[in-house]
N, C-alpha and C positions, 0 to 999 in steps of 0.2 A: 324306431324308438330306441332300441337296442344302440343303436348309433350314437343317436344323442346322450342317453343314460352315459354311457361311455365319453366323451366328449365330457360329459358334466364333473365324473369321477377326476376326471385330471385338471381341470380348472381346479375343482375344490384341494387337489394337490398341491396345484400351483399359485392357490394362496395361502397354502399351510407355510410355503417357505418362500422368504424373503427375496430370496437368488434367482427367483425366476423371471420369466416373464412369457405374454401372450399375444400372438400376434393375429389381428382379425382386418378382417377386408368388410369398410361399413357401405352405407347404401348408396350411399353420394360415390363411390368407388374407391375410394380414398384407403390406404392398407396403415393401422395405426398398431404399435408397438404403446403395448400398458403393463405396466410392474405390478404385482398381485398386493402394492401398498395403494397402489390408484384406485383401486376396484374393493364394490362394497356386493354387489352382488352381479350375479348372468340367470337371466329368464328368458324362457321362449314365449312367443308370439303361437296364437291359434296354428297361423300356419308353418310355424316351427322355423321361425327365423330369430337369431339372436336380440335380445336385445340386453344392452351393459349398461351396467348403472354404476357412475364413479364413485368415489366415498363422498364428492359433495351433492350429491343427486342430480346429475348430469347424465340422461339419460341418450342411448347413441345406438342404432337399429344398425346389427350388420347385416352384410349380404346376404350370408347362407348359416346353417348349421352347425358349421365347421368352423375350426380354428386350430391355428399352431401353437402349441408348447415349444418355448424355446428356454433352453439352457446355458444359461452363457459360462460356466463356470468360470477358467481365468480368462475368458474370450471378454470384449466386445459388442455391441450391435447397433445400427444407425437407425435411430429410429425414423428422422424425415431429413431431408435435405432440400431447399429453398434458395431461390435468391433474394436478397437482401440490398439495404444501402445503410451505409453509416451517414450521419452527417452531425457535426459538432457545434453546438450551440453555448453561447455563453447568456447570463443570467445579470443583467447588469443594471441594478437600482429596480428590481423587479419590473424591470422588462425585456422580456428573451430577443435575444441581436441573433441573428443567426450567421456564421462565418462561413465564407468560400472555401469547403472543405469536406466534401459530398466522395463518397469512394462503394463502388461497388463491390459487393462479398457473395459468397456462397454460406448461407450458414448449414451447418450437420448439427445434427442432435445428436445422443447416442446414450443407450444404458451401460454403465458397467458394474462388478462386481466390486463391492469395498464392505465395511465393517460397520455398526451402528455404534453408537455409545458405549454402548457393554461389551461390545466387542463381536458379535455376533454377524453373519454376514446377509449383506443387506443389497441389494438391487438398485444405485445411485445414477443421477443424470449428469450430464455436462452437453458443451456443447462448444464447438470448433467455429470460428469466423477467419475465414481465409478467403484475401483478396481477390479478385476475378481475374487479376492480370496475374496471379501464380495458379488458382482453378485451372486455367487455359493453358497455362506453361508458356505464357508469354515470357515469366519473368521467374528465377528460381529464390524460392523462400530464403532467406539468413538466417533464420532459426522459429524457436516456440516462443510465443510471451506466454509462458502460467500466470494466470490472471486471479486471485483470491476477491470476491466480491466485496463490497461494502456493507455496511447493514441494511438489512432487509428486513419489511415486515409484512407486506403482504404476499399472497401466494402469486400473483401476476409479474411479481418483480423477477422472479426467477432468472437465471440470464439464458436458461431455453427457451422463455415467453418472450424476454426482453430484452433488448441492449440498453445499456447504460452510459451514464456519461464517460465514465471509464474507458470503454470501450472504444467510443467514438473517438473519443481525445487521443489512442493512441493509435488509432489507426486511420483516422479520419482528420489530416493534420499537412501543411504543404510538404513535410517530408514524405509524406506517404511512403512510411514504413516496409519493407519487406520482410513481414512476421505473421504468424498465423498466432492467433492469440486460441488459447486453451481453457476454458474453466470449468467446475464445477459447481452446480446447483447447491450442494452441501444437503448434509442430512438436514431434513425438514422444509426444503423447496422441492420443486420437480417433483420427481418419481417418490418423492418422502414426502411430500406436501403434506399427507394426514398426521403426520409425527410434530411433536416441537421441536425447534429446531435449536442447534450445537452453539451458542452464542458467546463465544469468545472462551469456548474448550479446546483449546486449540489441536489438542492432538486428535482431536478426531476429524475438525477440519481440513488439518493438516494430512488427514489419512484422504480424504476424499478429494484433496489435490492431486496427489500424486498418484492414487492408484488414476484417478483419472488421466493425468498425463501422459500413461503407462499406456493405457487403452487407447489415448488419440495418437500416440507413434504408433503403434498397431494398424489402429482403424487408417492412416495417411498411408502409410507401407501398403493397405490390401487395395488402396485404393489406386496407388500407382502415382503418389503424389510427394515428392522429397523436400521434407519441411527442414532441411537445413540443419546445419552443426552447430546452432546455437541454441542457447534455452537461459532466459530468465524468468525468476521468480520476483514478481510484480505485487503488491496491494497498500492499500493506503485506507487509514481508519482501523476501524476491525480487521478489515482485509491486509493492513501495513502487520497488526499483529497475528493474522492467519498464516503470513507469508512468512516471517520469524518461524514460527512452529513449523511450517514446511522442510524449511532451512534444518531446526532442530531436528524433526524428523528424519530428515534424507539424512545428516549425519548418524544418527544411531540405526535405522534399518533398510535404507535404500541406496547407500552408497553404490555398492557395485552397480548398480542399475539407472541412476539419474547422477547428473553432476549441475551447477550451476554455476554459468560465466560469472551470475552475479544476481543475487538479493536485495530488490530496490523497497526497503519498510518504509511507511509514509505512517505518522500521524494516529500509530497506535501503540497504548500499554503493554510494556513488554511485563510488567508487576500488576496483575488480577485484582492479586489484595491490596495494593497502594492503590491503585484506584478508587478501590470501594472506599479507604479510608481517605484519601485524598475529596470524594463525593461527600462524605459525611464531615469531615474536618471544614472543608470551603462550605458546604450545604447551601450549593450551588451549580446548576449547568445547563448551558445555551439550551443544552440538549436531553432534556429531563425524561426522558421514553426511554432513553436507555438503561439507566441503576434498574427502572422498572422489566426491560425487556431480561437482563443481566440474573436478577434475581429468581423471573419465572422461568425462564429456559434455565439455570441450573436447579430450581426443584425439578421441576417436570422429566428432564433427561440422567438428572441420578438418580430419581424415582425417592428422593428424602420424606414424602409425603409430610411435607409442611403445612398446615392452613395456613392458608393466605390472609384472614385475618388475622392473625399473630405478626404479618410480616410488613403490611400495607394498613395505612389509614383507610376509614372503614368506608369512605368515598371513594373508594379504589379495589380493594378487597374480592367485592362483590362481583366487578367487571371485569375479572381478567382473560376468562372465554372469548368475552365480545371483545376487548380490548388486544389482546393477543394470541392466545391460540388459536382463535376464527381469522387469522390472518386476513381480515377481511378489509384494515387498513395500512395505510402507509404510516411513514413515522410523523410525518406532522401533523395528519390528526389525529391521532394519538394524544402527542402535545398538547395540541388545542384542547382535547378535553381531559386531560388533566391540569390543562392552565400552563400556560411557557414560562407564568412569573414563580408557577409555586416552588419552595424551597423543598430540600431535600426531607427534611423535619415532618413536613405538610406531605409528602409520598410515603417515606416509611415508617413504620411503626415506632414507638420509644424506644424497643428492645434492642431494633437494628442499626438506631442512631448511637445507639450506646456502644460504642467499640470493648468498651471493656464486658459487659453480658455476657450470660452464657451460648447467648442463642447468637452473637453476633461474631465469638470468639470459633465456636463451630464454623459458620461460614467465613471467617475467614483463613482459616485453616484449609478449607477446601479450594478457595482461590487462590491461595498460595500455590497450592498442588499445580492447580491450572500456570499459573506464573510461568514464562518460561527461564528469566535467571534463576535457575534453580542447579544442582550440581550435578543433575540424573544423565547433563548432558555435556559430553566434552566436544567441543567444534571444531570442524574438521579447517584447519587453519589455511589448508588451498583453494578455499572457498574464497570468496569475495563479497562485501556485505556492505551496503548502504544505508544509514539510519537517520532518517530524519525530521523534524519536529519542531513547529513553533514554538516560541518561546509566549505568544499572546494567546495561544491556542484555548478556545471557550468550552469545546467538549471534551477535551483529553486531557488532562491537567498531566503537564510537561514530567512530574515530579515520579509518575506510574514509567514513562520512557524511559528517564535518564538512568535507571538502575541496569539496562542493557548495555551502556557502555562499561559500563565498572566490571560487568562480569566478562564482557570479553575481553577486556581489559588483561583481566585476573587469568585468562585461558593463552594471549599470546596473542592476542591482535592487538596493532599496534594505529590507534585513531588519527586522521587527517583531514580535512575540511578540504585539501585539495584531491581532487579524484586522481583516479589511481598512481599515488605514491605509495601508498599501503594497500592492505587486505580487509582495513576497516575507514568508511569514507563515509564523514557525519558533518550533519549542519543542524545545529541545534544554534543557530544564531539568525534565524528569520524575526525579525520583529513586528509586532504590531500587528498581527495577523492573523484572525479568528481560522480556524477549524475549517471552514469551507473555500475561504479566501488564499488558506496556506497551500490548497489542494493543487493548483495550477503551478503554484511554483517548485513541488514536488515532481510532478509531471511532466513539465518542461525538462527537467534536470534527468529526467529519467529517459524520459524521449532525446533529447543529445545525446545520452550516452549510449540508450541500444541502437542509434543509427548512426552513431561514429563508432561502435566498436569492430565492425568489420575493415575500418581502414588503419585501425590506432594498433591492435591487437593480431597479430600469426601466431597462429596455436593454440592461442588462449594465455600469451606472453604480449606484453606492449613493444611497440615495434623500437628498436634501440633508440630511433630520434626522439620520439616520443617518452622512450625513459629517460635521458636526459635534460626532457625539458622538466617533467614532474620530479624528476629528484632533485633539482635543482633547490638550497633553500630559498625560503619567501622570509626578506626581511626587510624590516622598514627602513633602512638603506638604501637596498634597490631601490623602493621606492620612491625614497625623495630622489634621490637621483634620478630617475627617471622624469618626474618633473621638475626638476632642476633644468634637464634637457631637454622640456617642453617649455620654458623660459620662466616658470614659475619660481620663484627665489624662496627659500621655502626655510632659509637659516633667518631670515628678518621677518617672516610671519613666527617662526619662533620665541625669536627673540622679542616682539610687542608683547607678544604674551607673557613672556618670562618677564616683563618690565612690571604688567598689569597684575599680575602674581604676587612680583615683590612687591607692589606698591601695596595690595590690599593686607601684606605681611606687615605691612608699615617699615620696609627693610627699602635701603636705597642701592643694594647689592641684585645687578640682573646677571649677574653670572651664573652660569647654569651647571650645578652639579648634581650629582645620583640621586641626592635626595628631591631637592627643586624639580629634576623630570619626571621622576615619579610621582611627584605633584601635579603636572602641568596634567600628564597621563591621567589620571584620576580625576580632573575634573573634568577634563575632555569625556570622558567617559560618562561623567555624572550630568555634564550638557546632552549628552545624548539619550539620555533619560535610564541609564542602568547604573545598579547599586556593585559596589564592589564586591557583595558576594555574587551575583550575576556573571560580572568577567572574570570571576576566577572559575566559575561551573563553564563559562562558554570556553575558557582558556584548557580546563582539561578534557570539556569535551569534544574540541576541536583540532589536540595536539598543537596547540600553540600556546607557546613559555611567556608569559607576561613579563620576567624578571627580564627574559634576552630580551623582549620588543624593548624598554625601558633602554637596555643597554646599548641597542642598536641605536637608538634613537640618541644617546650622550656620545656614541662613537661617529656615527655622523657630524652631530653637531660642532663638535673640537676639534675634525678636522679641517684641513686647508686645503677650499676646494681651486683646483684651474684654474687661472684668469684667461692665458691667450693659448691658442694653438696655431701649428703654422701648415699651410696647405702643402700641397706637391709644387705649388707654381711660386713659394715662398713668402706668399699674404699670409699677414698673422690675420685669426677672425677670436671671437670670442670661444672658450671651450664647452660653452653649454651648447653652442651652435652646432659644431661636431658632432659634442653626444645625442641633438635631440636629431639629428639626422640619422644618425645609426641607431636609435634606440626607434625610431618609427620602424626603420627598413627588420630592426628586428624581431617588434611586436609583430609586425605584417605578416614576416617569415614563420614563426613561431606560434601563430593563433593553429590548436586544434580543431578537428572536424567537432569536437563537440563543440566546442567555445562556439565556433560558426552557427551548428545547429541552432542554438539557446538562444543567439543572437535572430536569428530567422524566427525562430517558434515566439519568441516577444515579441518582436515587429510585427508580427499576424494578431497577436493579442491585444497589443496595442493599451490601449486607455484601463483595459477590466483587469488588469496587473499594480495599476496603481492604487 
């Protein structure tokens, strides 16, 4: 008795504090690792055997009496390891295809220490998926992918319960990656389940990456397992803005300790508060669970103790338990039952539609906070940063994104649309393409570049042939010339048009000067269904000068191209013939391993890209 009594005293210790955790051997034999957030209560059995009871009443009979306290302070711990399989499915006119791209893994679990909202230290989950052919040491890893999840609403989604499409796509792909992907559960899945969870606070997600990180080199190190000199930092959605905050983060407090080849953001608000007002201004989105999810996880985790009828229509109000913090659904029925068609107006309260209120003026004060273009952070400019985002985009309204470039802008990175000629590599020129649809093409572009940067990159520098191809400029010169040398005559496709121009000018003058091309340019543009404020946002957000394309385009046109050339054997042939010979041999020469990559990872995708 005296045994037990004792036994009992240190449980109840070890769920006075967050840091801990216990480790018990249950009846089935099985030894399971629980954080004192898992567990609601420990009672004996007549004949003095354990039996635990989780916070959701999940009741679990261990072996014997006993049990271990364990401390992890800046330590580590695993709680189970399994084998696994990825395999990547696509979703296509709702009905799932399945792709030839099946990879077997080792998953690890593991608790480690990190911090909760308030700052306080908290007992967090993650979990390690690493390929069987580097488990085995068939094959030596190229680095970490840190993985920031997506949004999540129930507690099964966790990525220690689950893999996710995520996951699959980047590991589970015919490149078959050699990368051990890394993530964290985040506060309020896993080992936090009973908590709400941090929903787009980035710094404290951003705290439960990294520390996690930190612990999965640790935990690989004790394991005897070398996960390689690489590490990028990966997410798209909420997870594209988890991963920004990462990024912010390791620059202000964990430099000396993590560095990143490179930050791939996909498809999320880098502005908290545009967003919110972006939601209310449109009062509208594909994805209406979110302002909903957005709103309750910041009452509930800054502890503002709002009633929720002040903040929600009162057919919502009521259900926020069952609706979200019982994490007991996913995000789309959720939706469903608050209706996919209703407006923003019809979810939140009058107060909260009102931007200018008191009560809405508060909350947005506080999302700003969350914001991460904010000035608290200067970036660390040897970094390497990818940003990118639909311009059709149905649940992220582009307008919350694009304030990311202007601030790194304003810090000394310098934006490109072509990968690595700069420190800043954006595409905010995807068209047409909802929120879910833009995700693959994020993806893809990321997957080319962590499986070509072992061959492009020495040191974490681009290899010289390879900086000369990317520094090279891109102007629409080259390009006509280049089909020019494909045999396309691309000065008399001009010139109809410049005829069809002046004609609707009612001018019988088709000669083409500064102004007339920036005419031609402009409607061209306006045929392609974008407004000229459109290409001047995709012009600065992509580091390309509208004035030079213009100018490029009058300078070609006025000159006087080749007629003949003359061989080594003294046959004159045409000169476009020449150049489109030398210009294959030296696109051939010249395509990167990524270009290659993208080219592959499309051709597997096939139809569900279009």
């Amino acid at each position: 008795m005296k045994k037990i009594l004792l036994s009992l005293c240190l449980l109840l210790a070890c769920i006075a504090t967050e840091a801990k955790v216990i480790k018990v051997t249950l009846t089935d034999g099985t030894v399971k690792v629980f954080t004192s957030s898992e567990l609601s209560a420990i009672d004996f059995n007549d004949n003095g055997t354990l039996i635990i009871t989780t916070f959701d009443g999940q009741q679990l009979p261990a072996l014997d009496t006993e049990f271990e306290e364990l401390t992890i302070g800046d330590e580590a711990i695993v709680t189970e390891i399994f084998p696994d399989t990825l395999s990547f499915n696509v979703d296509a006119d709702g009905t799932p295809v399945k792709l030839d791209a099946d990879r077997a893994i080792m998953k690890v679990n593991y608790v480690y220490p990190s911090t909760d909202p308030s700052g306080q230290p908290i007992t967090l989950s993650g979990t390690m998926l690493i390929p069987e052919d580097i488990w085995t040491g068939e094959h030596k890893s190229e680095g970490l992918l840190m993985v920031n999840h997506y949004t999540k609403f129930h507690r099964d989604e966790a990525p220690t319960l689950q893999n996710g499409e995520i996951e699959n796509l980047l590991l589970a792909n015919p490149l078959y990656p050699r990368y051990i992907i890394v993530e964290s559960d985040f506060y309020g899945f896993g080992a936090t389940v009973r908590f709400p969870q941090a929903f787009m606070q980035g710094m404290v997600n951003a705290r439960a990456s990294l520390d996690g990180l930190l612990a999965a080199r640790d935990l690989l190190t004790s394991m005897d397992i070398d996960y390689g000199p690489l590490c990028f930092n990966i997410g798209y959605s909420s997870g594209g803005f988890d991963a920004l905050a990462a990024q912010k983060l390791r620059d202000m407090e964990y430099a000396d300790r993590i560095s990143f080849d490179k930050t791939f953001s996909g498809g999320g608000p880098s502005d908290v508060c545009e967003a919110y007002r972006q939601y209310v201004q449109i009062d509208s989105t594909a994805y209406n669970a979110v302002p909903l999810l957005l709103m309750v996880c910041t009452n509930e985790t800054q502890q503002m103790g709002i009633d929720y009828s002040n903040v929600f229509q009162p057919y919502i109000s009521g259900r926020i338990d069952e609706l979200i913090l019982s994490k007991a659904y996913s995000s789309w029925p959720v939706c469903d039952s608050i209706g996919r068609d209703k407006k923003i107006h019809e979810i939140l309260s009058d107060s909260y539609c009102d931007l200018e209120s008191p009560e809405s003026q508060a909350m947005q004060k506080l999302f700003h906070s969350f914001s991460l273009n904010n000035d608290d952070w200067t970036p660390d400019l040897t970094q390497r940063i990818f940003l990118f985002h639909s311009r059709g985009d149905d649940y992220v309204p582009i307008q919350s994104a694009r304030p990311m470039i202007s601030f790194l802008k304003s810090k000394g990175f310098e934006p490109s649309i072509i990968p690595g000629r700069t420190n800043l590599q954006t595409n905010f020129v995807v068209r047409d393409k909802g929120h879910l649809a833009a995700t693959l093409d994020y993806y893809i572009q990321t997957l080319a570049a962590i499986e070509a940067w072992p061959k492009m990159y020495t040191d974490g520098q681009l290899n010289p042939f390879y900086q000369q191809l990317v520094s090279k400029d891109f102007d629409i010169v080259m390009m006509m010339r280049q089909l020019d040398a494909m045999g396309i005559d691309c000065r008399s496709l001009i010139s109809s048009v410049a005829a069809e121009v002046a004609k609707a000018m009612g001018s019988e003058d088709t000669s083409l000067d500064m102004t007339t091309m920036t005419m031609l340019v402009m409607e061209a543009v306006q045929k392609a269904g974008y407004t000229p404020q459109e290409l001047a946002e995709m012009s600065e957000d992509s580091g390309l000068d509208v004035s030079k394309l213009i100018f490029d385009l009058y300078t070609y046109f006025t000159e006087q191209p080749e007629e003949e050339d003359t061989t080594p054997e003294g046959q004159t042939q045409p000169a476009s013939a020449r150049r489109a010979a030398r210009f294959i041999e030296a696109f051939d020469n010249s395509a990167t391993p990524a270009m290659r990559n993208e080219q592959q990872l499309r051709q597997w995708l096939g139809d569900y890209l279009k």
